[in-house]
C-alpha positions in Angstrom: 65.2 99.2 -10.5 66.2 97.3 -7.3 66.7 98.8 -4.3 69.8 97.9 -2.1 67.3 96.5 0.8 64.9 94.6 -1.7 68.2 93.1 -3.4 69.7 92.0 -0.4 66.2 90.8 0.7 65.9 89.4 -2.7 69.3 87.6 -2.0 68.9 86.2 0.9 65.1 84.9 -0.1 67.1 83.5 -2.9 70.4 82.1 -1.2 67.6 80.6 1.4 65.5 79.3 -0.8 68.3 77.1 -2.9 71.0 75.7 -2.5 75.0 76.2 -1.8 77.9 74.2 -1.6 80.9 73.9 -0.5 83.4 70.7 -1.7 86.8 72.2 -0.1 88.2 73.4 2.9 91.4 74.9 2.1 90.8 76.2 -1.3 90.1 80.2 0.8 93.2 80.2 2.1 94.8 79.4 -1.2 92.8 81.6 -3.3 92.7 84.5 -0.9 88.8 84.4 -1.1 86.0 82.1 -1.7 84.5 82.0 -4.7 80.8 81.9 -4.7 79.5 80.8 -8.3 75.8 81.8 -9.8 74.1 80.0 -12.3 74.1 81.6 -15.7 70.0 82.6 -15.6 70.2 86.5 -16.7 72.5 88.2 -18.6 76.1 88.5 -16.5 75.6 92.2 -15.7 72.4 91.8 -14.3 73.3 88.6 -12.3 76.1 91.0 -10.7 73.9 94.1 -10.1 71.5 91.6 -8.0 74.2 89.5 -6.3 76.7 92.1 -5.7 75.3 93.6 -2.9 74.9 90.6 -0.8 78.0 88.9 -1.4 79.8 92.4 -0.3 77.2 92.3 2.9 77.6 88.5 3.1 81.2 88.5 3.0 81.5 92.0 5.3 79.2 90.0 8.6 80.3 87.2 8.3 84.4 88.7 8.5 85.6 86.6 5.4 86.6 87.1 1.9 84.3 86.3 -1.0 84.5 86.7 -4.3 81.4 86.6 -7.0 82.3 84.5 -10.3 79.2 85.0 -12.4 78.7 83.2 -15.8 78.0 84.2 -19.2 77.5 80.5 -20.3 76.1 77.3 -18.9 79.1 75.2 -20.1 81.7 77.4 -18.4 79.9 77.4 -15.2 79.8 73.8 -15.7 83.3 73.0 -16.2 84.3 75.0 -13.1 81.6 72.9 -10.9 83.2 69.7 -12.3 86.7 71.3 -11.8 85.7 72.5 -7.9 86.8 75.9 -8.7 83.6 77.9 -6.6 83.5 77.0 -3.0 80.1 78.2 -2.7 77.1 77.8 -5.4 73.9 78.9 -6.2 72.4 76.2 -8.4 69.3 74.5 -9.7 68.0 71.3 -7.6 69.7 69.5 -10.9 73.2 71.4 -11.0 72.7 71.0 -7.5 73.3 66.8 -7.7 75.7 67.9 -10.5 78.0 69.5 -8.4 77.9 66.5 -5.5 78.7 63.8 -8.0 81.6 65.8 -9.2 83.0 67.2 -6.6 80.9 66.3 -3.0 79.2 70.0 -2.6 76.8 69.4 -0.5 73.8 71.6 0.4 73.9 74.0 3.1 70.7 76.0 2.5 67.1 74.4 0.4 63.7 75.6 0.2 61.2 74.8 2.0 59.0 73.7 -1.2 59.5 70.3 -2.8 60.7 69.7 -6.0 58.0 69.0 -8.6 57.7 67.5 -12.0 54.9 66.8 -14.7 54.7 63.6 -16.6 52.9 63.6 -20.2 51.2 60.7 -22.0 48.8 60.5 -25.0 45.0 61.0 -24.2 44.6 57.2 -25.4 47.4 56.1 -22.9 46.9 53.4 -20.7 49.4 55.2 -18.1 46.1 57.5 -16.1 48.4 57.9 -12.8 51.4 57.6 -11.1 51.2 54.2 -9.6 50.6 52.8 -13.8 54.0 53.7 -14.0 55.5 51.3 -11.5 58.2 48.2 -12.7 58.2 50.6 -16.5 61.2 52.5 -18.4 60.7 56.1 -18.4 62.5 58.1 -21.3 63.7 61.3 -20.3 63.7 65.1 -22.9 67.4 65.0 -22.5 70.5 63.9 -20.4 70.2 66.7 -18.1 66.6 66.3 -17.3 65.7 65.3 -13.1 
């Protein structure tokens, strides 16, 4: 079990360590609140038990009304980045381009650790390092890979 300081400390490690957006100015006023979307990576109740907390804090300091809009599916959280519906997100570096391409959220808040990635080849490949790959097609898992 979390305690309230360790989640908000939790949260704000978290909130610093990633990214948020914002693609709208007006869309507060409208709404009433600002919508801060999560990334579906736990089930939705735990996702609100952790993020609760600070967005209540968050939203009490800084004097402005925001709302937590947690999903229970990848696709829906999707179709709201691609429709701007959250003003703020906490995203993957990938949802993270996502969400600029569709809509020009850009990020407020990153880590201060670099993105990394592996690349895999046979043992019998000719490819040993990095610099082998240069002026060659890479082939990608899937469509959503970075």
């Amino acid at each position: 079990m979390i305690n309230g300081i360790a989640r908000f400390t939790l949260g704000l490690a978290v909130v610093t360590a990633l990214l948020l957006g914002m693609p709208a100015y007006s869309t507060a006023a409208e709404k009433g609140a600002y919508v801060f979307g999560v990334l579906p990576s736990a089930p939705p109740v735990d996702t609100h038990t952790l993020w609760a907390p600070f967005i209540e804090r968050l939203s009490r300091e800084a004097g402005i009304g925001i709302r937590l809009k947690v999903y229970e599916k990848m696709s829906a959280f999707e179709q709201d980045l691609s429709a701007g519906v959250p003003d703020f997100i906490f995203a993957s570096p990938l949802q993270a381009v996502v969400a600029h391409e569709a809509q020009g959220y850009l990020p407020l808040v990153r880590g201060s650790r670099l993105v990394s990635a592996e690349i895999f080849v046979r043992n019998d490949s000719p490819i040993k390092t990095v610099d082998d790959l240069a002026g060659k097609k890479i082939a990608f898992a899937g469509n959503k890979s970075l």
